[in-house]
C-alpha positions as CSV (number, residue, x, y, z in Angstrom):
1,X,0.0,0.0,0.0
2,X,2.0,3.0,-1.2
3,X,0.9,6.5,-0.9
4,X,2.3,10.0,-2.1
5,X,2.4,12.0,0.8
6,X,2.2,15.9,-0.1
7,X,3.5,17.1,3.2
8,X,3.4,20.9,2.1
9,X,-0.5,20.6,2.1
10,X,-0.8,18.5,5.3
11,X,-1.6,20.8,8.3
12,X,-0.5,19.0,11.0
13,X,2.7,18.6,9.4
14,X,3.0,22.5,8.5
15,X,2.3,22.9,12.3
16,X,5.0,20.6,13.4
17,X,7.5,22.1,11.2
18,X,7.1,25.4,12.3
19,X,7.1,24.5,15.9
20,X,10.6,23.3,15.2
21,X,11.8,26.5,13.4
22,X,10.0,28.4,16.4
23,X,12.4,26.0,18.8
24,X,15.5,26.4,16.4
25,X,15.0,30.7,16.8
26,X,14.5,30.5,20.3
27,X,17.8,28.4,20.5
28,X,19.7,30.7,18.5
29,X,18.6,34.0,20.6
30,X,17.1,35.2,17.2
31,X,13.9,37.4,18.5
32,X,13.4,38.7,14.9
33,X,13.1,35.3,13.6
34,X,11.1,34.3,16.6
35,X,8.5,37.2,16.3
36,X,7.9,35.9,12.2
37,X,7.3,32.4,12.8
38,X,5.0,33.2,15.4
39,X,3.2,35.5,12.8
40,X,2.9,33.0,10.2
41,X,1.8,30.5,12.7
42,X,-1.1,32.6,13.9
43,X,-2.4,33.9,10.7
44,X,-1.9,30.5,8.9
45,X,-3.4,28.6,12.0
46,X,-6.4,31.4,12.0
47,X,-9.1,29.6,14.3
48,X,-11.5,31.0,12.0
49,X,-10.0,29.0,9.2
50,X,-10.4,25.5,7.8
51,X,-6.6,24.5,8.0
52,X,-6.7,25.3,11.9
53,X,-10.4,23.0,11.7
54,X,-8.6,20.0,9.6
55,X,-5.5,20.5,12.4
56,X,-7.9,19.3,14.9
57,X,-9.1,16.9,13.1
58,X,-5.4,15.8,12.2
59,X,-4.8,15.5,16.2
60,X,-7.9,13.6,17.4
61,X,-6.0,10.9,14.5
62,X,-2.6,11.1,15.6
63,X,-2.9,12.2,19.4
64,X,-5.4,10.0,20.4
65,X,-4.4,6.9,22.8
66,X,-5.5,4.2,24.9
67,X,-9.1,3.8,23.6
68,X,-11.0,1.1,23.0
69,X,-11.9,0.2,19.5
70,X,-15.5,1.5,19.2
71,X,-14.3,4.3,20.4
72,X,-11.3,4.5,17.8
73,X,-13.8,3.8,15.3
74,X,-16.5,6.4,16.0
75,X,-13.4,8.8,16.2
76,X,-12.4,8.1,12.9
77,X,-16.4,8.4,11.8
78,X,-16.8,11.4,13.0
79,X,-13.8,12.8,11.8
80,X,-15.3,11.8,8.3
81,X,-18.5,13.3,8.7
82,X,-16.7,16.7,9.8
83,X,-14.6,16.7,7.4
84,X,-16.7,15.9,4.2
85,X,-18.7,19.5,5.5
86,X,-15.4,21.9,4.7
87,X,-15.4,23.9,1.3
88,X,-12.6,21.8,-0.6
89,X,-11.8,24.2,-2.7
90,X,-11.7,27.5,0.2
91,X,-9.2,24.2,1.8
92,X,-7.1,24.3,-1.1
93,X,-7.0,27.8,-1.4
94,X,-5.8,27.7,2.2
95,X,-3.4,25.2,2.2
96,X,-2.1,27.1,-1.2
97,X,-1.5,30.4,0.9
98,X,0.1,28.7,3.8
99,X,2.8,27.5,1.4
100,X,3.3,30.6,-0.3
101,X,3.4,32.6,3.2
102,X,6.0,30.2,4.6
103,X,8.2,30.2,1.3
104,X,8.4,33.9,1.1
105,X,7.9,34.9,4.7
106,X,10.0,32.7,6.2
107,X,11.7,29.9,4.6
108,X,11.0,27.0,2.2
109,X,13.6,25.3,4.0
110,X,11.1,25.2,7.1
111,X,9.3,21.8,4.8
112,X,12.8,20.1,5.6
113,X,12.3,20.3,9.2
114,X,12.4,16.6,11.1
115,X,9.1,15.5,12.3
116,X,9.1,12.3,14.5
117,X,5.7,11.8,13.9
118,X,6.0,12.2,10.4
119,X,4.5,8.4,9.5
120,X,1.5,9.2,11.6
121,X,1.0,12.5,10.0
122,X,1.2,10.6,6.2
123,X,-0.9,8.0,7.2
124,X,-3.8,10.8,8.5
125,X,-3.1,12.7,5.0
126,X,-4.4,9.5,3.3
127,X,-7.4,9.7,5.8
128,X,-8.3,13.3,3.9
129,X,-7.3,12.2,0.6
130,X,-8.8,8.7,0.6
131,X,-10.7,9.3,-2.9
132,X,-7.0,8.1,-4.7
133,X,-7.2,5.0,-2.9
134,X,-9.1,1.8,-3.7
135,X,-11.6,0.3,-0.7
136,X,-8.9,-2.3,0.2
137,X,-6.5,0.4,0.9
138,X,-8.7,2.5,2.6
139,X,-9.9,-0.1,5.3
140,X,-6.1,-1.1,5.7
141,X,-5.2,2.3,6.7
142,X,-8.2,2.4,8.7
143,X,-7.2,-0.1,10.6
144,X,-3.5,0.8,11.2
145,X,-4.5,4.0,12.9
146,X,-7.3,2.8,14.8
147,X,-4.8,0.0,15.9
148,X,-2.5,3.6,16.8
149,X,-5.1,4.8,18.9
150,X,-5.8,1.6,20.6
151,X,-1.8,1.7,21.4
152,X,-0.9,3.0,25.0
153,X,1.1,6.5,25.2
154,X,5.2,6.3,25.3
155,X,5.7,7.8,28.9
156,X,9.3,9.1,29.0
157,X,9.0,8.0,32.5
158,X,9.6,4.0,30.6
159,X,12.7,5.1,29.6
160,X,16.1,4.5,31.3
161,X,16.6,7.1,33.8
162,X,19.7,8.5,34.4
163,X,20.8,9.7,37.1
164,X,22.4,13.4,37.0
165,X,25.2,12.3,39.1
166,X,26.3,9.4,36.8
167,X,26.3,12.0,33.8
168,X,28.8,14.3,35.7
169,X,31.1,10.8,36.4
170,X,30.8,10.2,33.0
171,X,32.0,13.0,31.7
172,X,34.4,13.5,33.9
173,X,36.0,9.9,32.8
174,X,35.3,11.4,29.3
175,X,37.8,14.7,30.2
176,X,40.1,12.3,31.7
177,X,40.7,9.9,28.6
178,X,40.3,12.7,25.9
179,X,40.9,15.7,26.8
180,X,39.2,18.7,27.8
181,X,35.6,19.1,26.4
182,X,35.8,20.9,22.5
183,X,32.4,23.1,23.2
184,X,30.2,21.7,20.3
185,X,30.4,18.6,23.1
186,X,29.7,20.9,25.9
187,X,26.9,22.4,24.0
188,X,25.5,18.9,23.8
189,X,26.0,17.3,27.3
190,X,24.3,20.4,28.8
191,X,21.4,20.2,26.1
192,X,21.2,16.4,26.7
193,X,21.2,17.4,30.8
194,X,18.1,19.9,30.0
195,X,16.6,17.0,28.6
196,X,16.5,15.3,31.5
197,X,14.4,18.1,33.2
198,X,12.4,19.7,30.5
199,X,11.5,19.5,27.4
200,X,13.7,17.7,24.8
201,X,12.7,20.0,21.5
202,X,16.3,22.1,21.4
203,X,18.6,18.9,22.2
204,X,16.6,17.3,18.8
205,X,17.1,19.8,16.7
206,X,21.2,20.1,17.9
207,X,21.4,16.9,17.3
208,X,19.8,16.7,14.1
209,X,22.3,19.7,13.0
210,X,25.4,18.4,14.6
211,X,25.1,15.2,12.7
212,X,24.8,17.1,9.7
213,X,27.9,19.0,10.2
214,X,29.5,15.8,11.5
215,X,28.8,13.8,8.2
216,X,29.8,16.5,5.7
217,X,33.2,16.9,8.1
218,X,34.0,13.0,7.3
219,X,32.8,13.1,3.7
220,X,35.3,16.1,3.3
221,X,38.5,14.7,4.8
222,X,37.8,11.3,3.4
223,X,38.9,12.6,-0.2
224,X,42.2,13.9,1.2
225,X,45.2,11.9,0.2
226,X,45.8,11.3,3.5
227,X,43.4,9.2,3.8
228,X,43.1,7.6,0.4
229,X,46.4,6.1,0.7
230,X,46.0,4.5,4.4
231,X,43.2,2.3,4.0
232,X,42.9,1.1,8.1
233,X,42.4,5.4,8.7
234,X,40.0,5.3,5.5
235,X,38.4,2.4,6.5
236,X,37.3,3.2,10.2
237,X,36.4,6.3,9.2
238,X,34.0,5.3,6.4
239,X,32.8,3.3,9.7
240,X,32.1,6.0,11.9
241,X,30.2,8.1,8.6
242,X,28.1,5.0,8.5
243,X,26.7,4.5,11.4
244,X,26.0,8.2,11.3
245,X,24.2,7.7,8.1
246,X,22.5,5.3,10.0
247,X,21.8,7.3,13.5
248,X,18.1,7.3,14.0
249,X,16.7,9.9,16.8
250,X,14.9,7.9,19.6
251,X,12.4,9.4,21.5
252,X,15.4,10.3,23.7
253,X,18.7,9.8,23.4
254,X,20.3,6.8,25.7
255,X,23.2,7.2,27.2
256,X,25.2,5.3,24.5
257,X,24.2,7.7,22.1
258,X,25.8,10.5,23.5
259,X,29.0,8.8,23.8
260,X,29.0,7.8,19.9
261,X,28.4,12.0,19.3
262,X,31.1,12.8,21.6
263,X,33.6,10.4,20.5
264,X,32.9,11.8,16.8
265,X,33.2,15.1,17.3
266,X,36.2,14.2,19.0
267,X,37.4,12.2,15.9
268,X,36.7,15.2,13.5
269,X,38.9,17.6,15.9
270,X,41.5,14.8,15.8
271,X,41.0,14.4,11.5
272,X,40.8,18.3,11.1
273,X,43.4,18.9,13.6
């Protein structure tokens, strides 16, 4: 069952995305950034406005937990019946605005933003666009969110906790075996300690980014001829870009993770250095 997913015209996806470019001003310090997205956010989430409406109804899909199944089901029924009352065309004209007010007011880049949630948020497109897909399909997605909302909530409380105190030992054995702390890695112990504490938005997106800068760093030196002509150096290090090719964000970063970040950005010093 293969869909095409147009996340620009998904609401709930628009909303997610700007809520991370909010988070990513608001970690910068950048108030003038800040002020715009919150702009764009309000006029494009209007409350008198459809898009804000099919949010809603995007939520009650993707936010809704623990139920039974009737009650999944009249959920989804109702959802429906809402729904198939909105102007479709005023929708599209909507959904064509948002896009154009993001693009020029802010960024088009802002579409590139992670979402965790992102499958959850395609799978509830299809739930508004279901006319493309045959009855087979339909019931199929159907039941995979209803089986969603069936699911218990991830508590972050299920998580391994970690004591603040062991953090501090650790990173003191860290300074002891490497070095002193570079500060990208300080930036990212005390985001990861936030974490702990509060909400776990800004150590994402510095993650996200870091890795990033951490990837195109290897990719660089890998064509040096340093490197091309010491195959054990070129080898581990085509390693280490791997696995951060690979790095997938949990919903919070263990323990182990941290170490893998700090022991790269320690390699990269090393390579650059």
């Amino acid at each position: 069952m293969k869909f095409r997913h147009n996340k620009k015209r998904n609401p709930a996806f628009i909303f997610e995305a700007l809520t991370r470019e909010f988070a990513k001003a608001k970690l910068h310090k950048d108030q003038e950034k800040l002020n715009r997205v919150k702009r764009v956010m309000q006029e494009v989430f209007n409350k008198d406005g459809l898009l804000y409406k099919q949010l809603r109804l995007y939520k009650a899909l993707t936010e809704t937990r623990d139920v039974d199944y009737i009650t999944a089901e009249k959920i989804i029924a109702e959802v429906h019946r809402v729904f198939s009352s909105f102007d479709q065309k005023a929708l599209y004209d909507e959904q064509t605005a948002a896009i154009h007010k993001i693009n020029h007011e802010l960024t088009p880049a802002v579409f590139n933003n992670y979402v965790s949630n992102y499958k959850s948020l395609a799978s509830a497109y299809q739930m508004f666009n279901d006319n493309t897909i045959g009855v087979k399909d339909r019931v199929l997605l159907e039941k995979k969110i209803v089986q969603e909302m069936v699911s218990p909530p991830v508590s972050r409380d299920e998580e391994e906790p970690v004591d603040e105190l062991v953090v501090k030992m650790f990173i003191k054995k860290f300074n002891n075996t490497f070095g002193k702390l570079m500060t990208e890695q300080k930036t990212l112990i005390s985001k990861y300690m936030g974490s702990l504490e509060d909400d776990d938005t800004e150590l994402k997106i510095f993650v996200n980014e870091e890795l990033e800068r951490l990837k195109e760093e290897l990719k660089e030196n890998m064509e040096i001829e340093e490197f091309q002509t010491d195959s054990s150096m070129k080898s581990k290090v085509e390693q280490v870009y791997n696995l951060l090719e690979e790095f997938r964000e949990k919903r919070a970063l263990q323990k182990e993770d941290l170490v893998f970040i700090l022991k790269t950005q320690q390699l990269v010093k090393e390579i650059k250095d």
